[in-house]
Backbone as XML, in Angstrom:
<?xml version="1.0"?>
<chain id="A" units="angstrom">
  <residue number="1" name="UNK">
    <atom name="N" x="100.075" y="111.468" z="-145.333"/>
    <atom name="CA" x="98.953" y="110.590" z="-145.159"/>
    <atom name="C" x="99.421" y="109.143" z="-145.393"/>
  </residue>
  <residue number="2" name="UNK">
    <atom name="N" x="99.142" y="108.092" z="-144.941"/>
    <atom name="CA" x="99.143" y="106.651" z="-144.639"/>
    <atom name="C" x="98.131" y="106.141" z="-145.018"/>
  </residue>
  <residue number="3" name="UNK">
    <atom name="N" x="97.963" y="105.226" z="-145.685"/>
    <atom name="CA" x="96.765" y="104.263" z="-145.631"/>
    <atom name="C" x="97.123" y="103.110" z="-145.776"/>
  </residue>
  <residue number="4" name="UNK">
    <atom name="N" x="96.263" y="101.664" z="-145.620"/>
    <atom name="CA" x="96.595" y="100.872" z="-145.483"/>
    <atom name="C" x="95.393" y="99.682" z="-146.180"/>
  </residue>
  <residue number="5" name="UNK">
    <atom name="N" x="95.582" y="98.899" z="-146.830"/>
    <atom name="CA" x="94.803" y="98.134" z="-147.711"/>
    <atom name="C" x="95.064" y="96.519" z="-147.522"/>
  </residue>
  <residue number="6" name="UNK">
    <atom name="N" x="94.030" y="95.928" z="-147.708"/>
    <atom name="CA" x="93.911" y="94.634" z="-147.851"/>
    <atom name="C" x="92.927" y="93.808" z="-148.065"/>
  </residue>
  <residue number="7" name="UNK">
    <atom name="N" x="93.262" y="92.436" z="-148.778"/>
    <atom name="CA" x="92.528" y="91.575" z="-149.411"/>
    <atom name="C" x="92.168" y="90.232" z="-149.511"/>
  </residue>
  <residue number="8" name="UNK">
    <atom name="N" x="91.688" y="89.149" z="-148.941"/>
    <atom name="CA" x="91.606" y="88.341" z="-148.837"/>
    <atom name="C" x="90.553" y="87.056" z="-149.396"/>
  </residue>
  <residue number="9" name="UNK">
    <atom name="N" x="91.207" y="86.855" z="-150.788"/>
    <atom name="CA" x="90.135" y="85.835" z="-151.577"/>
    <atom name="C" x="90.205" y="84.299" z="-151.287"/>
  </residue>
  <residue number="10" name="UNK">
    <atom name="N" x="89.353" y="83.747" z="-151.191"/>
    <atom name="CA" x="89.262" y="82.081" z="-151.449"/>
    <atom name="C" x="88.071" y="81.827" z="-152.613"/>
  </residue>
  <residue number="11" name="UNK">
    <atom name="N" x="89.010" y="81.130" z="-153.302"/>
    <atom name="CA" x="88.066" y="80.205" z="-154.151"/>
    <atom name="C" x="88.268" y="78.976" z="-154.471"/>
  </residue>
  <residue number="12" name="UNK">
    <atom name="N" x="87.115" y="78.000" z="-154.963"/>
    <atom name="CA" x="87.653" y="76.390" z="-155.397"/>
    <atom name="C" x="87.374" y="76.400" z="-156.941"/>
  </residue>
  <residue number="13" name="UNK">
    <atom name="N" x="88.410" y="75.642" z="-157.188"/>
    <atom name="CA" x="87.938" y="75.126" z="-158.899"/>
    <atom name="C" x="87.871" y="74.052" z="-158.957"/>
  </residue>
  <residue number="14" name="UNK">
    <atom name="N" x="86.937" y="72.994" z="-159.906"/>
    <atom name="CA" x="86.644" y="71.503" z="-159.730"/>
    <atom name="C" x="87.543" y="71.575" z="-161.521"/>
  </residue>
  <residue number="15" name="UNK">
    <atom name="N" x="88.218" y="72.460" z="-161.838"/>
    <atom name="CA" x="88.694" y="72.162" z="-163.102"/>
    <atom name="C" x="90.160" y="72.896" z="-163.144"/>
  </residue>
  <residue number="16" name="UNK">
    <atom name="N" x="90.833" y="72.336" z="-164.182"/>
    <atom name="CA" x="92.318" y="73.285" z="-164.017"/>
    <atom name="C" x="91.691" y="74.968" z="-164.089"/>
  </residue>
  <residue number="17" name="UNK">
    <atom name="N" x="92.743" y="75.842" z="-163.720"/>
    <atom name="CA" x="92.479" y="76.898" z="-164.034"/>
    <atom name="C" x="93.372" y="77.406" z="-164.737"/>
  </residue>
  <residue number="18" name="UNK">
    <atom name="N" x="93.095" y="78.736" z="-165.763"/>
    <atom name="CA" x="93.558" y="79.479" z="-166.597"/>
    <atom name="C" x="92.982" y="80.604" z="-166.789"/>
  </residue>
  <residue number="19" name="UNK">
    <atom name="N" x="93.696" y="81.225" z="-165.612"/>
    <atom name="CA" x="93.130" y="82.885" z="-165.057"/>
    <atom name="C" x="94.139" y="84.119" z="-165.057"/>
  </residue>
  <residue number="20" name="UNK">
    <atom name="N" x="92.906" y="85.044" z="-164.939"/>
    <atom name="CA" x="93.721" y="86.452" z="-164.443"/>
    <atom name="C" x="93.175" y="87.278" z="-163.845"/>
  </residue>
  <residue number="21" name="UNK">
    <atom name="N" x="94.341" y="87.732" z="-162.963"/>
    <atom name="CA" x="93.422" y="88.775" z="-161.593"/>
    <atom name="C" x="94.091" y="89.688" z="-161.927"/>
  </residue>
  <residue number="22" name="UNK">
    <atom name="N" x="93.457" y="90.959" z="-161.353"/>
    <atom name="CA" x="94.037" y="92.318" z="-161.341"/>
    <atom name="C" x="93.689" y="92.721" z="-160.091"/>
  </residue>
  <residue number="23" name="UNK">
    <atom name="N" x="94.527" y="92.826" z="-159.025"/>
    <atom name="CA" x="94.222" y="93.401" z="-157.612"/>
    <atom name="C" x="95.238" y="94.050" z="-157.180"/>
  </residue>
  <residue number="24" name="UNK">
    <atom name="N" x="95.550" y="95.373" z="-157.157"/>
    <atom name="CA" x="96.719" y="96.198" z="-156.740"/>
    <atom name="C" x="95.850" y="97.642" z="-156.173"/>
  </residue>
  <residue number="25" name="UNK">
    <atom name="N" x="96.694" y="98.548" z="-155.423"/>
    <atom name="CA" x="96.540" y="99.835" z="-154.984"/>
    <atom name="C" x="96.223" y="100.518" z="-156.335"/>
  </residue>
  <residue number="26" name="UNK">
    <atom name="N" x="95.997" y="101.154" z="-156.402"/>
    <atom name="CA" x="96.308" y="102.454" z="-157.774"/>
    <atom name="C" x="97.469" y="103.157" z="-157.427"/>
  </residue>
  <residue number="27" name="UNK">
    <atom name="N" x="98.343" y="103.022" z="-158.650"/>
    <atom name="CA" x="99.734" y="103.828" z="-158.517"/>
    <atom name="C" x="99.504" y="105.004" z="-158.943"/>
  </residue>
  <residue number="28" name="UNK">
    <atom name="N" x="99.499" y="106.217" z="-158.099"/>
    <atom name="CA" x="99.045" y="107.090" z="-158.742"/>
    <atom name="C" x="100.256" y="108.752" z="-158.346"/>
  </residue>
  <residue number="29" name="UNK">
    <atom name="N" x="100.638" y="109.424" z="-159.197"/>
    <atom name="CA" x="101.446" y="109.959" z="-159.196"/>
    <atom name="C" x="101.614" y="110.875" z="-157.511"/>
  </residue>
  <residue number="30" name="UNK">
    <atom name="N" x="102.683" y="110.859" z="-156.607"/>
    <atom name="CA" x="102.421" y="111.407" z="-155.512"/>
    <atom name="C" x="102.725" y="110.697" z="-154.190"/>
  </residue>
  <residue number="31" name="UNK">
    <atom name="N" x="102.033" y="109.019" z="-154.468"/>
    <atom name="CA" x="102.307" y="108.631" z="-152.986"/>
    <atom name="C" x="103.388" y="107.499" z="-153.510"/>
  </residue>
  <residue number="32" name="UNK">
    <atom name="N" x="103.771" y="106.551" z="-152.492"/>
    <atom name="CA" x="104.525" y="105.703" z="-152.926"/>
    <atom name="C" x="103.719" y="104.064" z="-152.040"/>
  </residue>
  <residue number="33" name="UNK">
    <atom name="N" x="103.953" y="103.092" z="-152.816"/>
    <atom name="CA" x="102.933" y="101.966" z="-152.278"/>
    <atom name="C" x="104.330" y="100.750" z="-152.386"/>
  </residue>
  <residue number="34" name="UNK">
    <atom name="N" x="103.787" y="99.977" z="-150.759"/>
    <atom name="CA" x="104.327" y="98.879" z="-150.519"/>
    <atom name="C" x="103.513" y="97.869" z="-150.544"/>
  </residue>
  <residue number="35" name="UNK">
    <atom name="N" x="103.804" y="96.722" z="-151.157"/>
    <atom name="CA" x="102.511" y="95.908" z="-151.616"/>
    <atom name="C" x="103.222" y="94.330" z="-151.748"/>
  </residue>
  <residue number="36" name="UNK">
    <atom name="N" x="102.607" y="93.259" z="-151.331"/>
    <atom name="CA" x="102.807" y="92.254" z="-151.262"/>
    <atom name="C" x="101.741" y="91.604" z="-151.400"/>
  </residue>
  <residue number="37" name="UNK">
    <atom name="N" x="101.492" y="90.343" z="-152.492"/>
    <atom name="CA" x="100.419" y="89.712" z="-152.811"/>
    <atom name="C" x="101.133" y="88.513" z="-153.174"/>
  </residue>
  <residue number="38" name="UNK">
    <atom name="N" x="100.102" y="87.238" z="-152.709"/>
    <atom name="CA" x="100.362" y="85.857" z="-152.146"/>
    <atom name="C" x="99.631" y="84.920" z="-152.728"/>
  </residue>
  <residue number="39" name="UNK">
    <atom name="N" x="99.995" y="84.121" z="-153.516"/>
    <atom name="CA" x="98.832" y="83.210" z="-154.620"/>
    <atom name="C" x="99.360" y="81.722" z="-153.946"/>
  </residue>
  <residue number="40" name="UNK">
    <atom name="N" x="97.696" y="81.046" z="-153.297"/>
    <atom name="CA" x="98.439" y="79.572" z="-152.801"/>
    <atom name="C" x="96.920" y="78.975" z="-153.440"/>
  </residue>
  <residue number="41" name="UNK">
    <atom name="N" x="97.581" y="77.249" z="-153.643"/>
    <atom name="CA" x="97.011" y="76.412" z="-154.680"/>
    <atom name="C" x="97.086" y="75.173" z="-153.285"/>
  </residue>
  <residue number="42" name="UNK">
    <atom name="N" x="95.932" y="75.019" z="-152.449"/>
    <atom name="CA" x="95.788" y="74.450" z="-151.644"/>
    <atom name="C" x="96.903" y="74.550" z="-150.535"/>
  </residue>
  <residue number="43" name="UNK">
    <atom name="N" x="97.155" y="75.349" z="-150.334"/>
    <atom name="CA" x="98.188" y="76.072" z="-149.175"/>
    <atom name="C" x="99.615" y="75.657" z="-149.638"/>
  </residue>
  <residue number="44" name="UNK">
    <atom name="N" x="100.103" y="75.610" z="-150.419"/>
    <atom name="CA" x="101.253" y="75.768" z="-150.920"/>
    <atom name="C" x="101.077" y="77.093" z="-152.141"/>
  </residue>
  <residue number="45" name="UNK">
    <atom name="N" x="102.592" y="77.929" z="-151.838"/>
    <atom name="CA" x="102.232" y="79.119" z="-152.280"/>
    <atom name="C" x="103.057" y="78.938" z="-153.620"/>
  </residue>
  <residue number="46" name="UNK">
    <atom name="N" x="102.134" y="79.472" z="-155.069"/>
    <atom name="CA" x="102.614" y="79.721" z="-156.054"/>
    <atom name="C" x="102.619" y="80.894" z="-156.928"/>
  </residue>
  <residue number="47" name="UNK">
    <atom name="N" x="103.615" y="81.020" z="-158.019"/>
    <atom name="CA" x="103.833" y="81.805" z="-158.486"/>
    <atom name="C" x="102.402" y="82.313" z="-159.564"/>
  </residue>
  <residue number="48" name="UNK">
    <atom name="N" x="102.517" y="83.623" z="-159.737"/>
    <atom name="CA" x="101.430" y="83.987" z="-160.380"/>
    <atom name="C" x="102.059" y="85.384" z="-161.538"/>
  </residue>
  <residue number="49" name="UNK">
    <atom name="N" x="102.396" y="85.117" z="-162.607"/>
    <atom name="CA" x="103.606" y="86.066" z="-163.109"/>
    <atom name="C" x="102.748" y="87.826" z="-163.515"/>
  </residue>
  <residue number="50" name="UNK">
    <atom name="N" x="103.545" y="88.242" z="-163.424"/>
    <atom name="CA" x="102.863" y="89.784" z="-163.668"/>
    <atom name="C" x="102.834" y="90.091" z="-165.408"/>
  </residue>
  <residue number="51" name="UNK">
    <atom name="N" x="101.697" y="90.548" z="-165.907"/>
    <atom name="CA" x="101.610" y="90.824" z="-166.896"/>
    <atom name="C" x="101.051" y="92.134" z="-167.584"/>
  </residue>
  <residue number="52" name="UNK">
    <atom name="N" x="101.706" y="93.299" z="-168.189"/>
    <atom name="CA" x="101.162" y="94.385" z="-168.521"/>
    <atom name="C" x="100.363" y="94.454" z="-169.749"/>
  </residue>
  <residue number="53" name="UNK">
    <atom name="N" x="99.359" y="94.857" z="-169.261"/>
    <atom name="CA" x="98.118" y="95.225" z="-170.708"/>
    <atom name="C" x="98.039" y="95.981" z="-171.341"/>
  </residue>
  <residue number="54" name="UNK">
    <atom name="N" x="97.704" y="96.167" z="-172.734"/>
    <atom name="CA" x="97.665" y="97.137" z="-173.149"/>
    <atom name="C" x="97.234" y="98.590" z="-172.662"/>
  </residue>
  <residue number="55" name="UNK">
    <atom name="N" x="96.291" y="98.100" z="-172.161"/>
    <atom name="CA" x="95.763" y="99.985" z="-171.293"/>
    <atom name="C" x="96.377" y="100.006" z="-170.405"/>
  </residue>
  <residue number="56" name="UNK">
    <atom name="N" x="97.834" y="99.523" z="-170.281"/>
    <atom name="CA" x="98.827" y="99.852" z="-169.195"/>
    <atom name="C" x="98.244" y="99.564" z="-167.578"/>
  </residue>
  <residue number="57" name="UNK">
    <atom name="N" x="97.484" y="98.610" z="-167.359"/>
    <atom name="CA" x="97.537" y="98.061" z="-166.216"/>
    <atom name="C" x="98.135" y="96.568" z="-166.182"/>
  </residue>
  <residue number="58" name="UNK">
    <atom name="N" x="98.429" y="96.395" z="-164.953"/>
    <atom name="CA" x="99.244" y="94.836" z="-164.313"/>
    <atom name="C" x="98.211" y="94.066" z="-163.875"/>
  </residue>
  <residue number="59" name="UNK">
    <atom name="N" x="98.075" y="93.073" z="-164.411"/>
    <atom name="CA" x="97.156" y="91.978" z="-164.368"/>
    <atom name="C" x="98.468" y="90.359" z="-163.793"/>
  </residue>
  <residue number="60" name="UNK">
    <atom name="N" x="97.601" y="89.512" z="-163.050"/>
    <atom name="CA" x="98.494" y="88.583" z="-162.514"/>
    <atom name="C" x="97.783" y="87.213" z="-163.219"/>
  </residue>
  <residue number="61" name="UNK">
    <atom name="N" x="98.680" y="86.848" z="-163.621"/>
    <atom name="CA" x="98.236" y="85.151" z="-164.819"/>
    <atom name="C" x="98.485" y="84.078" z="-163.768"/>
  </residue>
  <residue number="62" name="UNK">
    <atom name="N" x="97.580" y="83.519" z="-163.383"/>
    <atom name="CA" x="97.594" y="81.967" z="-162.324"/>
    <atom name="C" x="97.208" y="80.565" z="-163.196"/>
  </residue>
  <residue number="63" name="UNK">
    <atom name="N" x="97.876" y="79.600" z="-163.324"/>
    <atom name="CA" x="97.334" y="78.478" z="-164.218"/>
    <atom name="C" x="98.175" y="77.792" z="-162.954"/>
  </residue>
  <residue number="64" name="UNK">
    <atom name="N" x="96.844" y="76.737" z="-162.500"/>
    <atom name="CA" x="97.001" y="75.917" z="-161.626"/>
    <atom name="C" x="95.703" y="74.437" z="-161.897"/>
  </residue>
  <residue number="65" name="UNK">
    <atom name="N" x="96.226" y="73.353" z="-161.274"/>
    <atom name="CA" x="95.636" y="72.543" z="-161.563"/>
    <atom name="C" x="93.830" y="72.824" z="-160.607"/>
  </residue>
  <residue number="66" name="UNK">
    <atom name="N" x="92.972" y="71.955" z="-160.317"/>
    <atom name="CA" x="92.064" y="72.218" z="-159.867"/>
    <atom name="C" x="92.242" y="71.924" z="-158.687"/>
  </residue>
  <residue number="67" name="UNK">
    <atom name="N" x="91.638" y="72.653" z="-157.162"/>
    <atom name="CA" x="91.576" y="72.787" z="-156.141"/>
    <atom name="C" x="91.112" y="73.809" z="-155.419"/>
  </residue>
  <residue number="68" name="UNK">
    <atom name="N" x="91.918" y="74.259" z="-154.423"/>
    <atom name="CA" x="91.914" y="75.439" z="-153.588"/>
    <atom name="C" x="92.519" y="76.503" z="-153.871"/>
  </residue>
  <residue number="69" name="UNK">
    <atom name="N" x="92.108" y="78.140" z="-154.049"/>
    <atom name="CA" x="93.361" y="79.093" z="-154.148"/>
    <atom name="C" x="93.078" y="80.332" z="-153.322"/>
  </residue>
  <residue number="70" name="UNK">
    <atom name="N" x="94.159" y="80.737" z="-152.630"/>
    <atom name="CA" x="93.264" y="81.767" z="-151.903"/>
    <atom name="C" x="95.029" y="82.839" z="-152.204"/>
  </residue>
  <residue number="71" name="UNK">
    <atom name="N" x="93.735" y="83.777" z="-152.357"/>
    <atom name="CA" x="94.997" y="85.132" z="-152.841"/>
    <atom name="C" x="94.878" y="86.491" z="-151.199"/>
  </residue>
  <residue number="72" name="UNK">
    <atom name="N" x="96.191" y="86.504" z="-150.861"/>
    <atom name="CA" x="96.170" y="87.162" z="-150.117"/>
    <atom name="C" x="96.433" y="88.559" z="-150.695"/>
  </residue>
  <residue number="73" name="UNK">
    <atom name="N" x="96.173" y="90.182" z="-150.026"/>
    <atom name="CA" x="97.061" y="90.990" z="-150.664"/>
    <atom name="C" x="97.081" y="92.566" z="-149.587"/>
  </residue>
  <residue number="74" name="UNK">
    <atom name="N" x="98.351" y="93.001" z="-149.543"/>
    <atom name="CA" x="98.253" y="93.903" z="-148.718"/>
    <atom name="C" x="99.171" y="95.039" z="-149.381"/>
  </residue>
  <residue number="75" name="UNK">
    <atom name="N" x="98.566" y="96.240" z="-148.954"/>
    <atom name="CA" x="99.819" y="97.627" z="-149.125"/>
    <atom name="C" x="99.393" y="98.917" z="-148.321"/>
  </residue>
  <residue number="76" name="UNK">
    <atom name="N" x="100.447" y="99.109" z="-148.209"/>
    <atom name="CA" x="100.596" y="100.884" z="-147.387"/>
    <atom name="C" x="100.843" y="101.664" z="-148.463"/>
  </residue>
  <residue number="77" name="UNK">
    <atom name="N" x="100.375" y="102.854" z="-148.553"/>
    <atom name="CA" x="100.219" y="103.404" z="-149.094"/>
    <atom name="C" x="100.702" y="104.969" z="-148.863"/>
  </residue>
  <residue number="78" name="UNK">
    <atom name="N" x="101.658" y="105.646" z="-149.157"/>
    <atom name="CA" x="101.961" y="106.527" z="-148.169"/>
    <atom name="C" x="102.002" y="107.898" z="-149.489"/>
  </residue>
  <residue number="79" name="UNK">
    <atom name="N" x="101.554" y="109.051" z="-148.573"/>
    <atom name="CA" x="101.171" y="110.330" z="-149.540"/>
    <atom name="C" x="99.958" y="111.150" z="-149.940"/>
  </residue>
  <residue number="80" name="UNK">
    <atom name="N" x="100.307" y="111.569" z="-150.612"/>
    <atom name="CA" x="98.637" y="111.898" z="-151.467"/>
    <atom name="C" x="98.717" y="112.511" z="-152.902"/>
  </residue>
  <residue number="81" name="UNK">
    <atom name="N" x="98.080" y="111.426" z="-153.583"/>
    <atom name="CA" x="97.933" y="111.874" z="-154.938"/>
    <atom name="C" x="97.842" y="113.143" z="-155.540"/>
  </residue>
  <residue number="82" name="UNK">
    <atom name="N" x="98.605" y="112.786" z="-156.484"/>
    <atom name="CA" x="97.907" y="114.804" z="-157.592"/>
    <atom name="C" x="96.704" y="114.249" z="-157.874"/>
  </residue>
  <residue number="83" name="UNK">
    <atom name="N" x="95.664" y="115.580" z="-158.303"/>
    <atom name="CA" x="94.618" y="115.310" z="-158.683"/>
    <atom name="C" x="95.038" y="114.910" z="-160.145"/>
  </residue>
  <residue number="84" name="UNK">
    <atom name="N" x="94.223" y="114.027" z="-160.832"/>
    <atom name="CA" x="94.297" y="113.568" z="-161.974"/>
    <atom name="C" x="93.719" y="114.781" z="-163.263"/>
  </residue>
  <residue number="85" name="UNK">
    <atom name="N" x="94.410" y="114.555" z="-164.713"/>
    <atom name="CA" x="93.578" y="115.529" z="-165.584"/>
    <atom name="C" x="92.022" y="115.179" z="-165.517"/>
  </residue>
  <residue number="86" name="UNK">
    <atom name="N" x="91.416" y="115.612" z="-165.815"/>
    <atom name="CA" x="90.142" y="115.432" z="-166.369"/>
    <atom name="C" x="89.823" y="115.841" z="-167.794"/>
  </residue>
  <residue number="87" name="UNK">
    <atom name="N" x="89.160" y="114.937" z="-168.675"/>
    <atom name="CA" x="89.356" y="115.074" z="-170.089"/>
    <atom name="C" x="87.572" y="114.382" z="-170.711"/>
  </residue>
  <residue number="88" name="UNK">
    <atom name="N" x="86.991" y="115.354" z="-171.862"/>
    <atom name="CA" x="86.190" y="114.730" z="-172.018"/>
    <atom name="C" x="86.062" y="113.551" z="-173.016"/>
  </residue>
  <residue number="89" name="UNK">
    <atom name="N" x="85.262" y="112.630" z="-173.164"/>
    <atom name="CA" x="85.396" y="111.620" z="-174.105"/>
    <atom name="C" x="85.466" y="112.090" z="-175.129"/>
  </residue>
</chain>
C-alpha cells in the first residue's frame, strides 16, 4: 500500500515568533515514510530544528522575526501498519 500526504500552512505574525509545530506522518511500526518539510520566513527558506519530547514525539522549534511563514510538508508513505496494542487507562 502507498499513500501519499500533504500540507500546506500560511501564516503572518505582526510580532517575533517563538514557536512549535508538530506536523509529521505517524511512524508507525510496518511502513516506511519519506517526508520533507519546508519552513520559509517571507519566502526565504529557514531552518526549523527538530526537537524530541518527552512523550517521544518530534516537534519542530521556529523563532523568526515577524512577518510571513508558510510551512510546506509532504510524505509517501509506503506499507501497512501493525495494529497497535490496545491498553486500558
Amino acid at each position: 500500500m502507498r499513500r501519499r500526504v500533504e500540507a500546506h500552512l500560511v501564516f503572518d505574525s505582526d510580532q517575533p515568533l517563538d514557536g512549535v509545530l508538530q506536523v509529521a506522518a505517524s511512524g508507525l511500526s510496518g511502513v516506511s515514510i519519506d517526508e520533507k518539510l519546508t519552513f520559509r520566513h517571507d519566502g526565504v527558506e529557514v531552518e526549523a530544528p527538530d526537537v524530541w519530547m518527552p512523550s517521544d514525539c518530534r516537534v519542530r522549534v521556529l523563532r523568526a522575526p515577524a512577518g510571513r511563514f508558510t510551512v510546506d510538508y509532504e510524505a509517501t508513505i509506503v506499507g501497512r501498519a501493525e495494529p497497535s496494542p490496545v491498553s486500558e487507562p
